[in-house]
C-alpha positions as a printed Julia matrix, in Angstrom:
278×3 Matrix{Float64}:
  18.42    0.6     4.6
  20.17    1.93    1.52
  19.23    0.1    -2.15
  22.08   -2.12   -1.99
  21.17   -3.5     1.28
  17.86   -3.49    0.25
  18.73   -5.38   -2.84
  21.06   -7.98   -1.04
  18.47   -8.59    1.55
  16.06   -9.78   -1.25
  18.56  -11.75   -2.99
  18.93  -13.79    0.51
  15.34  -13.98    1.19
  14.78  -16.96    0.76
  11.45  -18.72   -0.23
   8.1   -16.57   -0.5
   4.76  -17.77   -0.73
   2.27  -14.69   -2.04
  -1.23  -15.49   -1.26
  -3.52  -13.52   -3.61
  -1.68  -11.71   -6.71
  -4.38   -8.95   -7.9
  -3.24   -5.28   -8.18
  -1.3    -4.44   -5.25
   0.37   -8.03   -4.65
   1.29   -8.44   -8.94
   3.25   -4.5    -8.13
   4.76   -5.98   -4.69
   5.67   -9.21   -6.51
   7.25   -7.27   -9.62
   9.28   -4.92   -6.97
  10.73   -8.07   -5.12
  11.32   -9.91   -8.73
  13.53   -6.31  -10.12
  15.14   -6.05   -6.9
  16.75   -9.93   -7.24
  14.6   -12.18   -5.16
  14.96  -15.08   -7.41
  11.92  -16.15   -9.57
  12.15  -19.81   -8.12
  11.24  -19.38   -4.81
   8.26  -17.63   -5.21
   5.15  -19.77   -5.39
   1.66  -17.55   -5.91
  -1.7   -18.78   -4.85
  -4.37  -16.7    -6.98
  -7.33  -18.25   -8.02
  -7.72  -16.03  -11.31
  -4.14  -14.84  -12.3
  -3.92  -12.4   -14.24
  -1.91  -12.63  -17.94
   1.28  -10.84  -16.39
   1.39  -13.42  -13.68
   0.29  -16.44  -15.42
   3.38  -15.48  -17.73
   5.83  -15.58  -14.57
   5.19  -18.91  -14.53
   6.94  -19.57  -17.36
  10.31  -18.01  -15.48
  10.13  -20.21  -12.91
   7.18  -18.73  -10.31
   5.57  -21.84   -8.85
   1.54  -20.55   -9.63
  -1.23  -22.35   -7.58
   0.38  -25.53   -6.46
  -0.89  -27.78   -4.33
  -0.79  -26.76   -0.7
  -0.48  -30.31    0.68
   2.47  -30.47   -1.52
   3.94  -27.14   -1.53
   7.33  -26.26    0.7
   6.77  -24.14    3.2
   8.08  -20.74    3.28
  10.51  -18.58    5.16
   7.97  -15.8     3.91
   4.13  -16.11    3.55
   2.73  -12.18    2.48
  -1.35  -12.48    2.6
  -2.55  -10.0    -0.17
  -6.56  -10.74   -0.5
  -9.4    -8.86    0.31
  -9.88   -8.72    4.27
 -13.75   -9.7     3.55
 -12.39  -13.46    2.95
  -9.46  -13.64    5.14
 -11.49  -15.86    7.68
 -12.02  -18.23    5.07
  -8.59  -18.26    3.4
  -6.43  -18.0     6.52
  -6.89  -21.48    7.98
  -5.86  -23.01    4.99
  -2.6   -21.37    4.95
  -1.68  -21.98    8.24
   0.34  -25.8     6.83
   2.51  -23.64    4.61
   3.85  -21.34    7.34
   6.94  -23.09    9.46
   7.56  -22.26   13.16
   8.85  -19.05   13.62
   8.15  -18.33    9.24
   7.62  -14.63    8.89
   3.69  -13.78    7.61
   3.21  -10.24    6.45
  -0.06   -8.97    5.94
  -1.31   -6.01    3.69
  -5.28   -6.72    4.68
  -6.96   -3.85    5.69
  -8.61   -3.89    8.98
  -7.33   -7.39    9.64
  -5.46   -6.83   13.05
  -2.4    -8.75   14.75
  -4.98  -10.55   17.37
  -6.85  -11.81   14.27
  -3.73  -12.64   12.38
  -2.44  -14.68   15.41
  -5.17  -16.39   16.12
  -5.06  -17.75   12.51
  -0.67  -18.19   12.76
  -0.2   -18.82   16.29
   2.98  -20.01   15.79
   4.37  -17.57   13.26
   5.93  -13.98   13.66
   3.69  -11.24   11.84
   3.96   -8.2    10.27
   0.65   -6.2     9.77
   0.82   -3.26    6.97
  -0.56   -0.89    5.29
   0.49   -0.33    1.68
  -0.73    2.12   -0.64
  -1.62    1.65   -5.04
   1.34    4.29   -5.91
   3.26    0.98   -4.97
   2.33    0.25   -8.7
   4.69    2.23   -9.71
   7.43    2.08   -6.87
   5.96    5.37   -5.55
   3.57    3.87   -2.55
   4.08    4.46    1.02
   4.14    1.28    3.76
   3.81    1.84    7.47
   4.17   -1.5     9.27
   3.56   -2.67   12.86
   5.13   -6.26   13.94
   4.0    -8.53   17.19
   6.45   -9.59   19.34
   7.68  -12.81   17.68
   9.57  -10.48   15.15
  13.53  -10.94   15.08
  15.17   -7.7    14.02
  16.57   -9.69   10.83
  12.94  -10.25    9.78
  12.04   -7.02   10.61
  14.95   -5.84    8.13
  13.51   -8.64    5.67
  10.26   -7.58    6.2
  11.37   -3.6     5.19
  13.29   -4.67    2.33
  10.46   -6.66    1.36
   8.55   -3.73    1.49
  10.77   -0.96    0.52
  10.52   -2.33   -2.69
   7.5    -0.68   -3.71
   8.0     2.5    -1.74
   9.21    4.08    1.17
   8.1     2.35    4.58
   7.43    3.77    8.02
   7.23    1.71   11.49
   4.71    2.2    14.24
   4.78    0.53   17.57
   1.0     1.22   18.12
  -0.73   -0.67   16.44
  -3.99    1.47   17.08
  -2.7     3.42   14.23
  -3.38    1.74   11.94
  -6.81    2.4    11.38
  -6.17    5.89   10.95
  -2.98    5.3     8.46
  -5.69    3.4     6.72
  -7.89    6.37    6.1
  -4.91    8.42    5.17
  -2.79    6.69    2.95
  -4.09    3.47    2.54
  -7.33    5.44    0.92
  -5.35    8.63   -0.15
  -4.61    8.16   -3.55
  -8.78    8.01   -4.31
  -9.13   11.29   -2.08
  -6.14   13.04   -4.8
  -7.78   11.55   -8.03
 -10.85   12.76   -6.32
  -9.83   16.36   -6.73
  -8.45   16.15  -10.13
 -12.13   14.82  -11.09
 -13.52   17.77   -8.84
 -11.23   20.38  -10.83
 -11.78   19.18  -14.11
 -15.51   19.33  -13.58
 -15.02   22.88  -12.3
 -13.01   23.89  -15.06
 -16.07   22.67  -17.38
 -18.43   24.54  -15.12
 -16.41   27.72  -16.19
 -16.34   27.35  -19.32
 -13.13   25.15  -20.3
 -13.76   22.57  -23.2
 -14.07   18.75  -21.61
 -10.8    17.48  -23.01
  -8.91   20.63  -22.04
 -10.58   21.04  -18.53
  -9.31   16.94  -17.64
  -6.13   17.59  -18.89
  -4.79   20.87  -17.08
  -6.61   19.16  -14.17
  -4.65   16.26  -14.33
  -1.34   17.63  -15.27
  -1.36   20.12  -12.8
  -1.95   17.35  -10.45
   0.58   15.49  -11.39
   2.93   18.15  -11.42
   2.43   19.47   -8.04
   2.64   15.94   -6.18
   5.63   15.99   -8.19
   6.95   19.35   -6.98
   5.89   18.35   -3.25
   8.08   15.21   -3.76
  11.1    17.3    -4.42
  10.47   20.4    -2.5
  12.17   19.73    0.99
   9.15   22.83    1.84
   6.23   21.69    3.97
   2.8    21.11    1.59
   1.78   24.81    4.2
   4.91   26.44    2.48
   4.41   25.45   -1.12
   0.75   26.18   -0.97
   1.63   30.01    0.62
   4.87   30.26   -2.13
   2.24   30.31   -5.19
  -0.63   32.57   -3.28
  -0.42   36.05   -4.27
  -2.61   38.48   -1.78
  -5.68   39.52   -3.49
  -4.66   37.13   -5.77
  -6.57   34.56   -8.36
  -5.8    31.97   -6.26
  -6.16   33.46   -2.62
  -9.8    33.97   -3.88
 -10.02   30.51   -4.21
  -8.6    29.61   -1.28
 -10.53   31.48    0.65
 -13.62   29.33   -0.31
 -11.59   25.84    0.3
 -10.72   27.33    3.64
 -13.56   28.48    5.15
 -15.04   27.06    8.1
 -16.95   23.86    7.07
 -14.9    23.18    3.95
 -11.95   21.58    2.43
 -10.29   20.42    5.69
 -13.74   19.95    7.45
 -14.8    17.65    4.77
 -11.39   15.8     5.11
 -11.33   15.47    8.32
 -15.09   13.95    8.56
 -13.92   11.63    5.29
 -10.36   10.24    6.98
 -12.55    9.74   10.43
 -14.91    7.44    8.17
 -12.27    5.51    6.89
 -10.87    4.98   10.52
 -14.42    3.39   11.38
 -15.01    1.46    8.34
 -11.26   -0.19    8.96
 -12.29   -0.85   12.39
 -15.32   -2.52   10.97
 -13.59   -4.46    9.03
 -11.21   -6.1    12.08
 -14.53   -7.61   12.68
């Protein structure tokens, strides 16, 4: 879908209900307002809005109405915490019209669960990412079987405007995009920490060890976004033999290490989103 279509979808979305506006459903919610989806049909239901939203209200957002009151929705997208879907999801279920599209960004909260709440709805389960924030997050998306192909393309508009977007027919996979991009951006900030603390540990100054830590982490996810070279390639383009940084490399790639450890932490974020299906 090219940015004009992606645009024009959003224009003609029609009305949008957005159940739980913290972090990642204000930057979903500021994505679909920049990208035309008109300010008056979007109602929010979030218990403790923050400033930004509570000022949207003032352009015509609909904030915390009440549901025996409130239209329903071509669109319902169910942003809260997965640990109280159970106990928001039945109340919902009033503002969702036969057929009305329900996209979900819950982690661990599964199409079986999500049906059992909107039995008469189509649904969308995803996986977003908090680079979204900035229009820079990644989506991959599964839908059930009640899914036209226009709400599909609503759905990826929808969701396109915070990132790219990928499609999976498996749902099993969703665990595992979970553990890698759903919790990714902690593993990368993660490192930069790890660096920065290394730096200090050689010597470097605090303030000058967290900055070339974080710069140079910002620069090469920056590089990788441009390069159209595998992360293999770039890594092998700035590794000299006998080099500074082959020495390191040669301790983040020995047996037991970097990709070890990574491999161990992704397969713990699989079970813990499993967990969480309940």
């Amino acid at each position: 879908m090219t940015t004009a279509e992606n645009v024009a979808s959003l224009e003609k979305a029609g009305t949008l209900t957005l159940v739980g506006a913290g972090k990642m459903g204000a930057a979903m919610l500021e994505g679909w307002l920049a990208r035309g989806l008109p300010a008056r049909n979007v109602t929010i239901f979030e218990p403790q809005p923050s400033n930004e939203v509570a000022l949207l209200a003032r352009k015509g957002v609909s904030l915390n109405p009440d549901k025996t009151r409130a239209p329903k929705s071509a669109v319902t997208v169910l942003a809260v915490k997965p640990q109280v879907a159970t106990e928001v999801a039945p109340t919902l279920a009033v503002l969702v019209p036969e057929n009305g599209l329900v996209i979900s960004i819950m982690a661990g909260k599964t199409l079986a669960f999500l049906e059992a709440g909107f039995a008469h709805a189509a649904i969308i389960r995803s996986m977003p990412n908090t680079p979204a924030a900035i229009g820079r997050g990644i989506t991959v998306a599964v839908a059930n079987a009640r899914v036209s192909p226009e709400q599909r393309n609503l759905a990826d508009a929808l969701l396109r405007a915070t990132g790219a977007v990928e499609w999976v027919n498996d749902e099993k996979l969703m665990d595992a995009v979970t553990a890698v991009s759903g919790s990714g951006p902690a593993y990368v900030f993660l490192l930069a920490e790890a660096m920065a603390k290394a730096g200090m540990a050689a010597g470097l100054p605090s303030d000058l060890a967290v900055r070339l830590a974080r710069v140079t982490v910002e620069g090469a996810g920056e590089l990788m976004h441009r390069s159209p070279l595998d992360p293999a390639t770039l890594r092998k383009n700035v590794t000299s033999p006998a080099g500074t940084t082959a020495a390191a490399l040669e301790v983040l790639m020995a047996p037991g290490a970097l990709d070890e450890l990574m491999t161990q932490a992704v397969a713990a974020a699989t079970k813990r989103s499993r967990e969480l299906a309940g």
